[in-house]
C-alpha positions, 0 to 999 in steps of 0.5 A: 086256488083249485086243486085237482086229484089226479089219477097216477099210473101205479094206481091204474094197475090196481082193482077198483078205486082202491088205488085212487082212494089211497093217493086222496088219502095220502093226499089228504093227509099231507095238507092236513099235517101243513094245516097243523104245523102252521098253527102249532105255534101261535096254538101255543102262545096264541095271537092278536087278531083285528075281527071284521068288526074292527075289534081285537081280539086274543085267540088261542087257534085249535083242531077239535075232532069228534070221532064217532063209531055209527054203530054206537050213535 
């Protein structure tokens, strides 16, 4: 599925990309908030999963972030 970022008509009185980066950051953050919530529960209780090699295996589904400042890198 192909998904299309679109620039809406209160954005166009803004300078700049401002407004632009504002609507993909909302964006952004709404279906990184679906990605979590589908995984919230079986994060919890985990789940049974058949591999590509036919083997089934118990996963427990995680998010790990790293967060850097560059200044300190």
């Amino acid at each position: 599925m192909l998904t299309f970022l679109v620039k809406v008509s209160e954005d166009a009185s803004k300078t700049g990309q401002g407004g632009f980066a504002d609507f993909k950051n909302i964006v952004w953050h709404m279906a990184f908030r679906r990605i979590l919530k589908s995984i919230m529960a079986i994060s919890k209780t985990s789940c049974w999963y058949k591999c590509g090699d036919g083997i089934l295996r118990h996963l427990f589904p995680l998010i790990l972030i790293l967060s850097a400042d560059y200044e300190e890198q």
